[in-house]
DSSP file (Angstrom, degrees, kcal/mol; ACC not computed):
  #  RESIDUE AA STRUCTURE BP1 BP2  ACC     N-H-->O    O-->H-N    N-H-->O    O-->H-N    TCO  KAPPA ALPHA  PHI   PSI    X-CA   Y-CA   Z-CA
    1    1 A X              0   0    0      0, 0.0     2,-0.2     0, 0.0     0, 0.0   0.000 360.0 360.0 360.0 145.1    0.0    0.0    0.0
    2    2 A X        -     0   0    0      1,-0.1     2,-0.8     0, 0.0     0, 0.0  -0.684 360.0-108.1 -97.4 148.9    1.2    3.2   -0.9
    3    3 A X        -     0   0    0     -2,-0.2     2,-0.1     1,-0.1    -1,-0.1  -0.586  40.0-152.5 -93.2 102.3    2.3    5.7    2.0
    4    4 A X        +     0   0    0     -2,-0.8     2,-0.2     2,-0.0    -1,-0.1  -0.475  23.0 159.1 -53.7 140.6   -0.6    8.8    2.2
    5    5 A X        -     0   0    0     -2,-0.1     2,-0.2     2,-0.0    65,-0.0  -0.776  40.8 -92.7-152.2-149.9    0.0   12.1    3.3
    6    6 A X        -     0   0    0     -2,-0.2    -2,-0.0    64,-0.1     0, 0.0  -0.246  34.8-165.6-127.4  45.9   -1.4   15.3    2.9
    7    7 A X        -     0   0    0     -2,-0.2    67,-0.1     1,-0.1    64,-0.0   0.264  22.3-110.2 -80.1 143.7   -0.5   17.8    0.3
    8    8 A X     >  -     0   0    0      1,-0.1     4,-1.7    37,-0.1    -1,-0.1  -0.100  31.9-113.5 -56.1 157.2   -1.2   21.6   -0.3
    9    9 A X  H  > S+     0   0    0     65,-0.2     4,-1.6     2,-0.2     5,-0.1   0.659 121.5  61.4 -67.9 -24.7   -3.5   22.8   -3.1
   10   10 A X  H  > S+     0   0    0      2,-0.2     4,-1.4     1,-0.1    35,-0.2   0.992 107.7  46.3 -68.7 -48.3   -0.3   24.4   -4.8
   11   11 A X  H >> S+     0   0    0      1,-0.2     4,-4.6     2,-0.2     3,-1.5   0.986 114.5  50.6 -51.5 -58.7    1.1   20.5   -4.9
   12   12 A X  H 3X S+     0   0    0     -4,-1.7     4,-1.9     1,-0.3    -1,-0.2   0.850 113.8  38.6 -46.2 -47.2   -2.4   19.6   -6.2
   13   13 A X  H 3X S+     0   0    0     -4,-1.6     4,-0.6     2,-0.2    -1,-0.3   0.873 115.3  53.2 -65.9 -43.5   -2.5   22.2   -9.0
   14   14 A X  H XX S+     0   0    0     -3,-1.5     3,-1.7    -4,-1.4     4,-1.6   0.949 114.0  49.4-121.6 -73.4    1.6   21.4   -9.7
   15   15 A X  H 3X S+     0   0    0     -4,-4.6     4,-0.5     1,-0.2     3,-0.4   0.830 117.8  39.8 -55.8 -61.1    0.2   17.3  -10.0
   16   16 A X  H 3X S+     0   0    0     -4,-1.9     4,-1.6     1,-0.3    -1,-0.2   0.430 112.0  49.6 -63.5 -24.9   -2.5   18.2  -12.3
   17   17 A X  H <X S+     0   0    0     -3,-1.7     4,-1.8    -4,-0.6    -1,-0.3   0.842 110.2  52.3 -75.4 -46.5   -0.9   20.6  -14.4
   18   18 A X  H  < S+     0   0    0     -4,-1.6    -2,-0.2    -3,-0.4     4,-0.2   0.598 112.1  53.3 -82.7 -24.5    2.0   18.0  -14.8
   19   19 A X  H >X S+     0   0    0     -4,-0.5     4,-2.1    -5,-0.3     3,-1.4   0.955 103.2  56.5 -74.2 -62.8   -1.0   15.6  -15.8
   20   20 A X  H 3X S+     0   0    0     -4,-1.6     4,-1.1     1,-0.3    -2,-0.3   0.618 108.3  37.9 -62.7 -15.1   -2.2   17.7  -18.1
   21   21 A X  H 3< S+     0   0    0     -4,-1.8    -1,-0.3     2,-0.2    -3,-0.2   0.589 115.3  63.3 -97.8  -4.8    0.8   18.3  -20.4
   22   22 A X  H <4 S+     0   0    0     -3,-1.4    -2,-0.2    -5,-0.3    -3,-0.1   0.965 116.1  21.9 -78.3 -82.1    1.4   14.7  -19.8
   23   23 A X  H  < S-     0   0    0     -4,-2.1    -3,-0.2     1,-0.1    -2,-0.2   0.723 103.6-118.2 -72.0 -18.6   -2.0   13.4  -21.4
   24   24 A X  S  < S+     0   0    0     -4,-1.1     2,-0.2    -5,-0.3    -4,-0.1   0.475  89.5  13.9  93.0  -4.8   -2.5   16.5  -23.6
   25   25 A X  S    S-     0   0    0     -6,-0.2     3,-0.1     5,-0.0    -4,-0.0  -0.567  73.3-124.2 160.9 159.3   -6.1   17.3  -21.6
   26   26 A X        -     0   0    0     -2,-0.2     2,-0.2     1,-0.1   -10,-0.0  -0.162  34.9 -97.2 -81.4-179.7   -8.0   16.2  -18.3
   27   27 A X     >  -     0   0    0     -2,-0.0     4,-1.8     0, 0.0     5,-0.2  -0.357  58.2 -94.0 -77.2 173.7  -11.8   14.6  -18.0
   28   28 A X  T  4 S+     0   0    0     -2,-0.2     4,-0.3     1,-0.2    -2,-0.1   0.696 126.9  56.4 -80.2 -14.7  -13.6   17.2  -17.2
   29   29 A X  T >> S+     0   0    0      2,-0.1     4,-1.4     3,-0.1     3,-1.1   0.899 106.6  57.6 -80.6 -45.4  -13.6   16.8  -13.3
   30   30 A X  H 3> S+     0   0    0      1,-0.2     4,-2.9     2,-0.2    -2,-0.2   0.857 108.1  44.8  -6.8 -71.6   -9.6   16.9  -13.6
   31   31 A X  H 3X S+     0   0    0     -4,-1.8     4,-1.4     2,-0.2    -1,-0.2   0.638 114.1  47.4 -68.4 -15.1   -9.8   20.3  -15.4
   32   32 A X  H <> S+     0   0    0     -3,-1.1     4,-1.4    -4,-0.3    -2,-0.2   0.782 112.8  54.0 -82.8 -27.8  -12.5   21.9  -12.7
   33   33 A X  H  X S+     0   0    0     -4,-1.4     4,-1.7     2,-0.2    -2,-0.2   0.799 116.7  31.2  25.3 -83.1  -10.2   20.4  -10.3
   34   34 A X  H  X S+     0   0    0     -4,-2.9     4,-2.5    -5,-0.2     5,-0.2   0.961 117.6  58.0 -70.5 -48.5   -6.9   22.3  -11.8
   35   35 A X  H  X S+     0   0    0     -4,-1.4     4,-1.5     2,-0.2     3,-0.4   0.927 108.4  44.4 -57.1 -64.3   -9.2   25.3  -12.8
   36   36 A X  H >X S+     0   0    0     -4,-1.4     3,-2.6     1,-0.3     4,-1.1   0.907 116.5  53.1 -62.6 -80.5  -10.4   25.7   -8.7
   37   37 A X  H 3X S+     0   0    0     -4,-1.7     4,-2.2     1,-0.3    -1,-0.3   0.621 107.5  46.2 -17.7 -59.5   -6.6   25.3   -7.8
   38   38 A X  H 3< S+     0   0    0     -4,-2.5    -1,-0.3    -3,-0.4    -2,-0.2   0.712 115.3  46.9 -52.5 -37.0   -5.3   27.9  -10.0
   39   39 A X  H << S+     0   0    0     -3,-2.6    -1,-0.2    -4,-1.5    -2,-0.2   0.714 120.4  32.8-107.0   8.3   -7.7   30.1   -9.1
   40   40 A X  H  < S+     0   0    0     -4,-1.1     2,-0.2    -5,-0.2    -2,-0.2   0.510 106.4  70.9-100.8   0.2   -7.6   29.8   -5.3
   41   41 A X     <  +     0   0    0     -4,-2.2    -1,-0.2    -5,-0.4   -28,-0.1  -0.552  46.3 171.7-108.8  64.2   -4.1   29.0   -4.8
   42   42 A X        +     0   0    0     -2,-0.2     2,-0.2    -3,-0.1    -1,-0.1   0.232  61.6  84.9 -27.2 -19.6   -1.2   32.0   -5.4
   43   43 A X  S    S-     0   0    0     34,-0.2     5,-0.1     1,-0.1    -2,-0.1  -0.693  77.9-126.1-111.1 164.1    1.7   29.9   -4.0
   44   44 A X        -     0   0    0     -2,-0.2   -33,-0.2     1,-0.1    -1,-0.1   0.037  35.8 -96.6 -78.7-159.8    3.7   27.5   -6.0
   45   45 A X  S  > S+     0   0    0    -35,-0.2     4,-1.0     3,-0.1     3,-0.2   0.690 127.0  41.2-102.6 -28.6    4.2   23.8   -4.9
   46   46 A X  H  > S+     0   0    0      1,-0.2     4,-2.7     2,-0.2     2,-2.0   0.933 109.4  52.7 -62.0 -60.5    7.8   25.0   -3.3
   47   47 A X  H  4 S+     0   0    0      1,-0.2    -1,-0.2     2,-0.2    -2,-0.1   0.133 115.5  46.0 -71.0  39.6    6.8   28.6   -1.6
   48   48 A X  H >> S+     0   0    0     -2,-2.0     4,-2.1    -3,-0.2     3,-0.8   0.265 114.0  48.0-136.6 -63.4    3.6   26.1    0.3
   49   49 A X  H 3X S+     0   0    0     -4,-1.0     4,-3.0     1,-0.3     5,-0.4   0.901 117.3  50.8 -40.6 -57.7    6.5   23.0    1.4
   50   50 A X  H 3< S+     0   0    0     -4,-2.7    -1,-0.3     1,-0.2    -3,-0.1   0.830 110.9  35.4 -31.2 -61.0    8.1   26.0    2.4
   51   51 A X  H X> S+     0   0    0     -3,-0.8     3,-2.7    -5,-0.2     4,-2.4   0.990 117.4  62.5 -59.0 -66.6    5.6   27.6    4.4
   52   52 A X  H 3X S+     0   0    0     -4,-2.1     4,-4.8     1,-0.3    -2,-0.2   0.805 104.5  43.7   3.4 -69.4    4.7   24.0    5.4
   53   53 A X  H 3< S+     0   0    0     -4,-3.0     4,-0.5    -5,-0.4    -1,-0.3   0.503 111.8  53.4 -96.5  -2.6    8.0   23.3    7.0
   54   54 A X  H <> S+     0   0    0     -3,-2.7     4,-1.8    -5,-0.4    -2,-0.2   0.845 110.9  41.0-109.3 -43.2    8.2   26.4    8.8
   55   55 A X  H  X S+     0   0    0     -4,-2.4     4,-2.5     2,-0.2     5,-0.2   0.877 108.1  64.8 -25.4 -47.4    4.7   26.4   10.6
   56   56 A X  H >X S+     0   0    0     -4,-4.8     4,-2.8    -5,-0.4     3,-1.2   0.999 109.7  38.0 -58.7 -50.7    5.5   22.9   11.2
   57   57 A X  H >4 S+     0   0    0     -4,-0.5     3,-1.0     1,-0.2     4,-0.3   0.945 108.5  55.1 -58.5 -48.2    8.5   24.3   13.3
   58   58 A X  H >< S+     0   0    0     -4,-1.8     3,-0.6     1,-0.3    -1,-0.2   0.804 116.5  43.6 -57.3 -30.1    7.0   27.2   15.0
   59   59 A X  H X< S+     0   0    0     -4,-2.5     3,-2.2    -3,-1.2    -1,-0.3   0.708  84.8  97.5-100.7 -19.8    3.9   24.4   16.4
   60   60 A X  T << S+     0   0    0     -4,-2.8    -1,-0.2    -3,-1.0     4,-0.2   0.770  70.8  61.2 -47.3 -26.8    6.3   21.7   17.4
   61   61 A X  T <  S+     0   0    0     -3,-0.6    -1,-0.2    -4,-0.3    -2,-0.1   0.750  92.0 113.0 -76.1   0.5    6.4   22.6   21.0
   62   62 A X  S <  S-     0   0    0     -3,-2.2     2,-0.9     1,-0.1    35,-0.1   0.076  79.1-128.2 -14.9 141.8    2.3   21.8   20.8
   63   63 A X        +     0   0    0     33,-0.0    -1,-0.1    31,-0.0    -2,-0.1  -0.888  57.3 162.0 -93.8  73.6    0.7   19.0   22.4
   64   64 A X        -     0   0    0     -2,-0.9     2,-0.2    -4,-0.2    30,-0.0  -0.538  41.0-120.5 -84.6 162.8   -1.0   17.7   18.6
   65   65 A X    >>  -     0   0    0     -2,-0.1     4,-2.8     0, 0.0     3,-0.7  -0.631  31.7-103.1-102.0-161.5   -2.2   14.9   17.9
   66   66 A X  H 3> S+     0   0    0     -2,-0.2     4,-4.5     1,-0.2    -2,-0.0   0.874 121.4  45.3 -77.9 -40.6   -0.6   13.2   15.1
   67   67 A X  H 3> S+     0   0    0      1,-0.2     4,-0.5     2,-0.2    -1,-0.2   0.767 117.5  44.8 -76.3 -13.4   -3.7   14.0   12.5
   68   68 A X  H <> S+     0   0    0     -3,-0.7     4,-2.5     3,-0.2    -1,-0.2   0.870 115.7  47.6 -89.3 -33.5   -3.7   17.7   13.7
   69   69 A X  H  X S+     0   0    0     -4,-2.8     4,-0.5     1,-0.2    -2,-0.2   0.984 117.7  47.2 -52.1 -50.2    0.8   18.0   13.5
   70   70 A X  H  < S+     0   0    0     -4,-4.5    -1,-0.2     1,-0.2    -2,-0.2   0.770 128.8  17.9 -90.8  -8.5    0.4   16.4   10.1
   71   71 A X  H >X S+     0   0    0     -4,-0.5     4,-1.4     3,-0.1     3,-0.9   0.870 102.0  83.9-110.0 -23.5   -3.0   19.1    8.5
   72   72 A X  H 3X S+     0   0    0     -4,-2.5     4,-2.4     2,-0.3    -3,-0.1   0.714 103.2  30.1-115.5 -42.3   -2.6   22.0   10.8
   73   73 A X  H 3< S+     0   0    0     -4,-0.5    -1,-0.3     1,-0.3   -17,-0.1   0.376 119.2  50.2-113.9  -4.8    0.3   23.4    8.4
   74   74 A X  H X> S+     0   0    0     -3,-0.9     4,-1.8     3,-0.1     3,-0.8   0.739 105.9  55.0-100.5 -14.6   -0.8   22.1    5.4
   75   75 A X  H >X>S+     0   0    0     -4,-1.4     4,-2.6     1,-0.2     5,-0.8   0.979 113.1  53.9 -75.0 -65.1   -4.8   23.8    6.1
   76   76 A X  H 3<5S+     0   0    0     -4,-2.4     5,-0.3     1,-0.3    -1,-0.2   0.305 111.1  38.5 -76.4  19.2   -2.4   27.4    6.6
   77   77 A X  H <45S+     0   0    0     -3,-0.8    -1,-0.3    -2,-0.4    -2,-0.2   0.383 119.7  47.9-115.7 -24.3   -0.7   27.3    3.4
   78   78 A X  H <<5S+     0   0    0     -4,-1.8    -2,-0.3    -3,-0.7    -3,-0.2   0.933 127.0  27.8 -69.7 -31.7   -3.9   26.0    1.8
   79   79 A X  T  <5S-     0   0    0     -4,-2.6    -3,-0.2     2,-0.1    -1,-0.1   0.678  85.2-153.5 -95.5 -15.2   -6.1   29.0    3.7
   80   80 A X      < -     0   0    0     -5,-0.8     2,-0.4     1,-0.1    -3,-0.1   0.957  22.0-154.4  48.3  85.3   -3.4   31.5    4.0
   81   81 A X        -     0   0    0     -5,-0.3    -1,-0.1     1,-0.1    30,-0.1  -0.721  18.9-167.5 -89.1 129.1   -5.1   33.2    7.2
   82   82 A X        +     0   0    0     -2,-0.4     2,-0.3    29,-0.1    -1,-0.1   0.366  63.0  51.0 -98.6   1.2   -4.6   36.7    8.2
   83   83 A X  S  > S-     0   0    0      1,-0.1     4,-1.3     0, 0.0    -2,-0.0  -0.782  82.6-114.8-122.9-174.1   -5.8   37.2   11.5
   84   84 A X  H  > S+     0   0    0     -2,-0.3     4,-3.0     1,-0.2     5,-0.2   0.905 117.0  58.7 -87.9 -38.9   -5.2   35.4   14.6
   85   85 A X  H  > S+     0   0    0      1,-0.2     4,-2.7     2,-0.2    -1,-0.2   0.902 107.4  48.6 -62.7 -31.5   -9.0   34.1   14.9
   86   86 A X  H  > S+     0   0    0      2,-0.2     4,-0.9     1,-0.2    -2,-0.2   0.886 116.8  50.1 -67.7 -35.9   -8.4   32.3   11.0
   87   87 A X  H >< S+     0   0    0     -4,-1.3     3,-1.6     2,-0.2     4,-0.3   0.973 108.2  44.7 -68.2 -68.6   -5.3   31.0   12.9
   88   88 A X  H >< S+     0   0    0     -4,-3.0     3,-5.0     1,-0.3    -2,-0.2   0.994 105.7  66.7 -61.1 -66.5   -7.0   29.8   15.9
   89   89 A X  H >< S+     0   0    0     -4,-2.7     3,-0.6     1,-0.3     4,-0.3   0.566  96.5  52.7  -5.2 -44.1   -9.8   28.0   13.6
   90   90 A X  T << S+     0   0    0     -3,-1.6    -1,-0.3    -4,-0.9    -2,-0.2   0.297 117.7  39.8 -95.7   0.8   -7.5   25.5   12.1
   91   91 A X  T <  S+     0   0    0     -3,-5.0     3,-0.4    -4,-0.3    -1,-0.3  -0.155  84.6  97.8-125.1  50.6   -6.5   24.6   15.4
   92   92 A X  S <  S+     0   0    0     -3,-0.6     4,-0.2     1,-0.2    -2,-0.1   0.696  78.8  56.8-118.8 -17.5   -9.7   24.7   17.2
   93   93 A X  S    S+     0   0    0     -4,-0.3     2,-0.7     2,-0.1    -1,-0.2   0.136  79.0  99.8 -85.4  37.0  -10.5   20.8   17.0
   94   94 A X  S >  S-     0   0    0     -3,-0.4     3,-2.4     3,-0.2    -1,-0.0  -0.931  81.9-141.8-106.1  91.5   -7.2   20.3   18.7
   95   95 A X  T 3  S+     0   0    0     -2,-0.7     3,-0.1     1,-0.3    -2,-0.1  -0.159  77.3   6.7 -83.7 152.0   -9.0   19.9   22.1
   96   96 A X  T 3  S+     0   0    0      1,-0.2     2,-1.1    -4,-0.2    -1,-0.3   0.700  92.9 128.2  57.9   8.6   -6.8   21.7   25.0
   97   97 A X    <   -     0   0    0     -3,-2.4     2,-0.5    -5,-0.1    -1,-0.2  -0.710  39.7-171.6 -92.8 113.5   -4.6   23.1   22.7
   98   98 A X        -     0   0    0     -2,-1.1     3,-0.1    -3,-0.1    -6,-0.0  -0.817  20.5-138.6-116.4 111.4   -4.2   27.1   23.4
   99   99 A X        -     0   0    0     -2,-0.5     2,-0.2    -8,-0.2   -11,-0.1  -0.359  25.1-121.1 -64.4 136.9   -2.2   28.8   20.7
  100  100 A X     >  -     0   0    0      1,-0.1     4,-1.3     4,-0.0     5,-0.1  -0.412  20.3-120.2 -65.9 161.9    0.2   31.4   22.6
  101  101 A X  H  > S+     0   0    0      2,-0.2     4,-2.0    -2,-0.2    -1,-0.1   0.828 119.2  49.0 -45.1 -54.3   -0.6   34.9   21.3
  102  102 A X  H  > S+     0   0    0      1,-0.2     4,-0.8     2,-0.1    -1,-0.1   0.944 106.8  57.9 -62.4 -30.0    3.4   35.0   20.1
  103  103 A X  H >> S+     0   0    0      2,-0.3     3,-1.3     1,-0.2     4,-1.2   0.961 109.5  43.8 -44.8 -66.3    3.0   31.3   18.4
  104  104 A X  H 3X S+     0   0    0     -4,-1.3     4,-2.2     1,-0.4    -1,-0.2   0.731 112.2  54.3 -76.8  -6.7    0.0   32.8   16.1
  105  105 A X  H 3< S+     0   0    0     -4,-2.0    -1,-0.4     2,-0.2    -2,-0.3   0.592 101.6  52.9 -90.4 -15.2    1.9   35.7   15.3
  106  106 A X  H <X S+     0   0    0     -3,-1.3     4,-1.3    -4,-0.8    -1,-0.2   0.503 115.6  45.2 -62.0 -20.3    5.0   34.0   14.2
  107  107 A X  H  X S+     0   0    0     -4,-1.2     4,-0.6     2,-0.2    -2,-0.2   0.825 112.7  47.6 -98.9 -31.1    2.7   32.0   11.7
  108  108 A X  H  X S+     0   0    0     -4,-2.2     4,-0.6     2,-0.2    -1,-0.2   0.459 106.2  57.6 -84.3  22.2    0.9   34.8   10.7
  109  109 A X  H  > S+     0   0    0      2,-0.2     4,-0.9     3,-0.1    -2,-0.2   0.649 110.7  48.8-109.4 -55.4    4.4   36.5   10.2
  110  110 A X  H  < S+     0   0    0     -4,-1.3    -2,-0.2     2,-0.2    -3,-0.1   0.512 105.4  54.1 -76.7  -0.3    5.2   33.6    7.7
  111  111 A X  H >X S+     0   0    0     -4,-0.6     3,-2.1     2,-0.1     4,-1.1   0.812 102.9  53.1-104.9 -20.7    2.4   33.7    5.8
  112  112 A X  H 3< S+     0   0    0     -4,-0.6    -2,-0.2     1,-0.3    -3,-0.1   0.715  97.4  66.5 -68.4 -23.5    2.5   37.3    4.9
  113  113 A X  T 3< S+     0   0    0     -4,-0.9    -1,-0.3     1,-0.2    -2,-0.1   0.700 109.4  39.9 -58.2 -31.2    6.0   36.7    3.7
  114  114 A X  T <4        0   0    0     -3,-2.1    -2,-0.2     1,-0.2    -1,-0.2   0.779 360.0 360.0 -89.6 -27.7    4.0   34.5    0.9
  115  115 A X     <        0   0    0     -4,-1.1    -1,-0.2   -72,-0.0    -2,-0.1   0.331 360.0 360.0 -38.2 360.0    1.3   37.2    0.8
């Protein structure tokens, strides 16, 4: 079985695109698919890994669990959030986890750098 994990809409758009010059054109959920990507997603499939893998650090001292460590920081390169409540949102099924004040401001500090 092959190993799932969780990938950004920039990956998804990157996969699809990469599909599409591949086969020379999608089915028609394929291209509404790439089409929604493209137009809700501004970062490439590098500037989101990026973002990715620096969120992931700023939340490691967190108490996650595993499913919230592994979406938490792919949700905030897919939503790109700009205030601290969009911040807390994507952590808010995280039960007893309270983002410090300085925490959400270092992630929202790296996503305006993609901004």
């Amino acid at each position: 079985m092959a190993e799932s994990r969780y990938v950004s809409v920039a990956e998804v758009k990157e996969m699809l695109s990469a599909e599409n010059e591949k086969r020379g054109e999608l089915i028609p959920s394929l291209k509404a698919a790439l089409s929604t990507a493209a137009e809700t997603c501004p970062l490439t499939s590098e500037q989101a890994k990026e973002l990715i893998s620096r969120v992931s650090e700023i939340i490691a001292p967190l108490t996650l669990t595993e499913y919230g460590r592994a979406t938490a920081p792919v949700k905030i390169a897919d939503t790109l959030p700009r205030y601290p409540a969009e911040v807390r949102a994507i952590f808010s099924k995280e039960r007893g986890v309270v983002l410090p004040p300085e925490m959400i401001e270092q992630i929202l500090d790296a996503v305006n750098e993609y901004l």
